[in-house]
N, CA, C and O atoms as a DFTB+ gen file, in Angstrom:
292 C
 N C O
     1  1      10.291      54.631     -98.690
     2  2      10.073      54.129     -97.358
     3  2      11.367      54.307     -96.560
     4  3      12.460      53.884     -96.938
     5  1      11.145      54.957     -95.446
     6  2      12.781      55.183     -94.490
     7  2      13.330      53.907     -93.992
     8  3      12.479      53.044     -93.772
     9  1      14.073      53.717     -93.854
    10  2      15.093      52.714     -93.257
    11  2      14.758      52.388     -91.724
    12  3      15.110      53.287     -90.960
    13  1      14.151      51.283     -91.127
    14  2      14.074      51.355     -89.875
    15  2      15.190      50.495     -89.227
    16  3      15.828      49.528     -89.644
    17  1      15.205      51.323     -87.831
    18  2      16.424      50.841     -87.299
    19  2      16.775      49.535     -86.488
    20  3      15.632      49.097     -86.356
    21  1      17.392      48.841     -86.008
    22  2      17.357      47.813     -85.527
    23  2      15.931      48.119     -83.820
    24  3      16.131      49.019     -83.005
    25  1      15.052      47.431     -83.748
    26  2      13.724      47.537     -82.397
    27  2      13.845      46.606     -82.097
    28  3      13.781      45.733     -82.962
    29  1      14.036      46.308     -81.019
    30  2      13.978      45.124     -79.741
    31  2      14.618      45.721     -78.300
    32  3      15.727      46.163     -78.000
    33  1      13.350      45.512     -77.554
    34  2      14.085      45.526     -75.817
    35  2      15.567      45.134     -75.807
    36  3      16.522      45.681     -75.256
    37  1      15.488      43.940     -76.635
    38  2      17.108      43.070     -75.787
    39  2      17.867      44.164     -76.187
    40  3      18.878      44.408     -75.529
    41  1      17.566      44.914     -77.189
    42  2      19.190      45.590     -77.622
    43  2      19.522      46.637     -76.947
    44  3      18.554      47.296     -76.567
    45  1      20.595      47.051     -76.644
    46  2      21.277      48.630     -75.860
    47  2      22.093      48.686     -76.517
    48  3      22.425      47.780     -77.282
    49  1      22.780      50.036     -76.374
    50  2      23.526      50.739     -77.088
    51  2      24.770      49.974     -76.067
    52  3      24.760      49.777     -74.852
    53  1      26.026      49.581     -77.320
    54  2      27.171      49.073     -76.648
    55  2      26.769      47.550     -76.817
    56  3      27.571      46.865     -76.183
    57  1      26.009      46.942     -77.318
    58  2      26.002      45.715     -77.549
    59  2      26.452      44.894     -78.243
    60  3      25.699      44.722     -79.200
    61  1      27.359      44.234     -78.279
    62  2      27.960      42.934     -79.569
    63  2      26.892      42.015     -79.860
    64  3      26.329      41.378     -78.970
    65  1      26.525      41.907     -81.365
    66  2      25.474      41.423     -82.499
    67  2      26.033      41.059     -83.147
    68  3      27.189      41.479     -83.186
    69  1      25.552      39.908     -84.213
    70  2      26.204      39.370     -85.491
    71  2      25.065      40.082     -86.579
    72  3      23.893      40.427     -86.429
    73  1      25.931      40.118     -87.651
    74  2      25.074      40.963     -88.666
    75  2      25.627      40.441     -90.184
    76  3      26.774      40.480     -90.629
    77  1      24.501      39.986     -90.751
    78  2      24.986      38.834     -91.763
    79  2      24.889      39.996     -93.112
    80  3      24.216      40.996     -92.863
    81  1      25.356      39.934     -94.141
    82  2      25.359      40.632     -95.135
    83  2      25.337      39.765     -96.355
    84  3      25.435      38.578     -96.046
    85  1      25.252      39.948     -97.460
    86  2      25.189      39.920     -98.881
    87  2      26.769      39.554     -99.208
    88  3      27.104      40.444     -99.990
    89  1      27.468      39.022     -99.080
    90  2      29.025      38.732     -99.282
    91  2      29.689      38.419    -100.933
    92  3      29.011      37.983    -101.863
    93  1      31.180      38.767    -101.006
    94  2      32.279      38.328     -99.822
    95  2      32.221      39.499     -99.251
    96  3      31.240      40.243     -99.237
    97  1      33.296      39.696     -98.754
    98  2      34.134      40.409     -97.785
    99  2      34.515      41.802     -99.085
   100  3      35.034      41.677    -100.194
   101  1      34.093      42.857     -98.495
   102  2      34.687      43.931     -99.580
   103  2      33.420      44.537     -99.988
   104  3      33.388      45.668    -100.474
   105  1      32.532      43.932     -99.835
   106  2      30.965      44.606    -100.960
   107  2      30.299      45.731    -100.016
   108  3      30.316      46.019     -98.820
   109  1      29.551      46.333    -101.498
   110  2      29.065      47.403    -100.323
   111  2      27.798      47.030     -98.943
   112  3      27.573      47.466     -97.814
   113  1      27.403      46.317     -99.561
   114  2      26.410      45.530     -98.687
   115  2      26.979      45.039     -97.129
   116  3      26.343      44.870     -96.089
   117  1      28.661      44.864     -97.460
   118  2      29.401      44.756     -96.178
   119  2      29.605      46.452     -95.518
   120  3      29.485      46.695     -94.318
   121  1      29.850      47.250     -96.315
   122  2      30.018      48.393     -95.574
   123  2      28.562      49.301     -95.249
   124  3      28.594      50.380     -94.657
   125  1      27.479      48.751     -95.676
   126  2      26.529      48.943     -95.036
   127  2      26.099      48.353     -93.609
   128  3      25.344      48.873     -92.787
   129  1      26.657      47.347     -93.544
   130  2      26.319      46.644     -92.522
   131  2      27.292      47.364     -91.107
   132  3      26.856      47.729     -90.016
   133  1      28.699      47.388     -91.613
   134  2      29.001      48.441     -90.851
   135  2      28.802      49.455     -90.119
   136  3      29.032      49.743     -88.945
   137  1      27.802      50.528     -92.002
   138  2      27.546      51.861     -91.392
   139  2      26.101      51.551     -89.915
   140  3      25.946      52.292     -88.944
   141  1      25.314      50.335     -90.210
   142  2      24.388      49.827     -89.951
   143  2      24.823      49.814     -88.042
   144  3      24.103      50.301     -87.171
   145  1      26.081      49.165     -87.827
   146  2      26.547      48.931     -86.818
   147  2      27.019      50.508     -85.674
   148  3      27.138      50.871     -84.504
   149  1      27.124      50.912     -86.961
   150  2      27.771      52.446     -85.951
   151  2      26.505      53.307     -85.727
   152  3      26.370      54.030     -84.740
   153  1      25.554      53.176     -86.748
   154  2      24.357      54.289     -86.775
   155  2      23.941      53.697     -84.912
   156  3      23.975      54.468     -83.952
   157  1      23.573      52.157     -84.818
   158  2      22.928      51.574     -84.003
   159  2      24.164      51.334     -82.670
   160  3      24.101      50.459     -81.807
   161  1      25.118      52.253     -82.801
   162  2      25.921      52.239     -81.715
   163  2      26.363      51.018     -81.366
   164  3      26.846      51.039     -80.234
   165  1      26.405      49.582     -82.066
   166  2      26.593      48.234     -81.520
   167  2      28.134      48.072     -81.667
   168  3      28.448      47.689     -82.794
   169  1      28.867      48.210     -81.065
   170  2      30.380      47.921     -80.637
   171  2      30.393      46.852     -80.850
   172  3      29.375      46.161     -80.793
   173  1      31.814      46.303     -81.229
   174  2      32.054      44.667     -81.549
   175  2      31.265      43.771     -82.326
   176  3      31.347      42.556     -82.144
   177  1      30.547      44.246     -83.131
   178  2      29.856      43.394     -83.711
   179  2      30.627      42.513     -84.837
   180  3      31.469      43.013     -85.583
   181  1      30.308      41.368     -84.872
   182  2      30.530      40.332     -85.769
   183  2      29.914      40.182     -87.311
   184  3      28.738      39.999     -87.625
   185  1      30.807      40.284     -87.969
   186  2      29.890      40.345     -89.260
   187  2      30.413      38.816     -90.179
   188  3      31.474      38.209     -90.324
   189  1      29.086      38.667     -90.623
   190  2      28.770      37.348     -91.469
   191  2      28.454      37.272     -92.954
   192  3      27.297      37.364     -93.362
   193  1      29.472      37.107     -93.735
   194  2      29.287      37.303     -95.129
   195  2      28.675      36.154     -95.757
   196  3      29.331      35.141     -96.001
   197  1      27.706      36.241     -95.971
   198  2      26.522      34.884     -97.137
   199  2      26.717      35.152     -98.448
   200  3      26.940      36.164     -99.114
   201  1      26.535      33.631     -98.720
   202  2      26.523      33.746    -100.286
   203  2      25.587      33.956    -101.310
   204  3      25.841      33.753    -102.497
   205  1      23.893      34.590    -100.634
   206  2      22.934      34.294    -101.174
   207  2      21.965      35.341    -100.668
   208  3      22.323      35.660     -99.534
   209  1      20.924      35.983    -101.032
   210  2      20.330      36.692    -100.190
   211  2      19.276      35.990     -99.231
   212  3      18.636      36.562     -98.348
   213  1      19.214      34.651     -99.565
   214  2      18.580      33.689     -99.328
   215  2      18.741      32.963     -97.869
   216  3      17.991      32.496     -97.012
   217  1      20.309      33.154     -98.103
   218  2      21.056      32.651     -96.766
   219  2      21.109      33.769     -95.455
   220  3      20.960      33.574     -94.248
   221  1      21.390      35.037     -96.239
   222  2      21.043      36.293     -95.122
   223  2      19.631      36.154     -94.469
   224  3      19.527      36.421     -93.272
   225  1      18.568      35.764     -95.162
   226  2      17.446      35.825     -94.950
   227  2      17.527      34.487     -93.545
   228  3      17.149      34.863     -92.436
   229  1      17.830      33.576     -93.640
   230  2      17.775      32.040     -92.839
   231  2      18.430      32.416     -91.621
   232  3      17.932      32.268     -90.505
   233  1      20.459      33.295     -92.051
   234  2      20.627      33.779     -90.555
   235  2      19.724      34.289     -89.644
   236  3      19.686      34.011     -88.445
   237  1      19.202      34.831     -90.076
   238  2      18.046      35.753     -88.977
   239  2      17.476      35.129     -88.719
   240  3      17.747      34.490     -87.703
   241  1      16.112      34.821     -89.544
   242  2      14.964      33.771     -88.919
   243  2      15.665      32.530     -87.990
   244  3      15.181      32.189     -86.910
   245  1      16.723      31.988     -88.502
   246  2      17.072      30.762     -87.506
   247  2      18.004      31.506     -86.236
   248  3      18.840      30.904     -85.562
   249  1      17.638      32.971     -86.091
   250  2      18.361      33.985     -85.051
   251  2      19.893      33.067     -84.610
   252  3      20.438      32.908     -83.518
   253  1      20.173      32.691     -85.691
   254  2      21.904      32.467     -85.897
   255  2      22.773      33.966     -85.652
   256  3      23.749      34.212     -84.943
   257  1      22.012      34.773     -86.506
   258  2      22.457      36.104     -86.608
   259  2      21.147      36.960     -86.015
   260  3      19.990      36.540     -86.062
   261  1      21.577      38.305     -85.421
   262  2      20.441      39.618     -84.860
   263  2      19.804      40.301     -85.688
   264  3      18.695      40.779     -85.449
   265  1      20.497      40.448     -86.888
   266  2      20.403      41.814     -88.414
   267  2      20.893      41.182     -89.336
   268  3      21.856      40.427     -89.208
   269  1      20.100      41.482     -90.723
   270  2      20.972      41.055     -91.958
   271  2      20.604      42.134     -92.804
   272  3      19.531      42.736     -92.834
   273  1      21.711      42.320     -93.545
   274  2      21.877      43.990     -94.685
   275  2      22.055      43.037     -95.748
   276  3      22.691      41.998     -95.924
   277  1      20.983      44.025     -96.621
   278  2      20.672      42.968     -98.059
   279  2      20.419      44.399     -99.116
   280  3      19.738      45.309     -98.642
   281  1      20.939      44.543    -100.426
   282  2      21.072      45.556    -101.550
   283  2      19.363      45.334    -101.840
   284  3      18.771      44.259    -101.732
   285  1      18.857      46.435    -102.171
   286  2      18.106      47.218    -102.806
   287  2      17.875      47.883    -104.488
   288  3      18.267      49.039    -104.647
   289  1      17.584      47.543    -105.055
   290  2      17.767      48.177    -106.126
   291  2      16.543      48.750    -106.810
   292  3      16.661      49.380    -107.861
């Protein structure tokens, strides 16, 4: 299944987003979120390292955070 990209009106290219990841700080799940940030052109974005995939999941739904990058296996 392909990867879909961040869809919503609100967003434009050049936008600052928070984007929660799979944490700490260092994992690849963080440098996905990154690559995640540049594919989707979002400048300045804020990134949010969770301790849980559980918790990535809550940023979003409680739209604390815009995007959350979570490993696959």
């Amino acid at each position: 299944m392909p990867i879909n990209p961040i869809h919503s009106t609100a967003l434009t290219s050049h936008m600052s987003l928070s984007i929660a990841y799979l944490g700490p700080i260092g994992t690849y799940a963080e440098q996905a979120a990154h690559a995640l940030a540049t594919l989707e052109n979002l400048e300045n974005s804020e990134f949010v390292p969770c301790i849980c995939l559980r918790t990535v999941f809550d940023e979003v739904v409680s739209k604390r955070c815009h995007a959350g990058v979570v490993p696959v296996e």
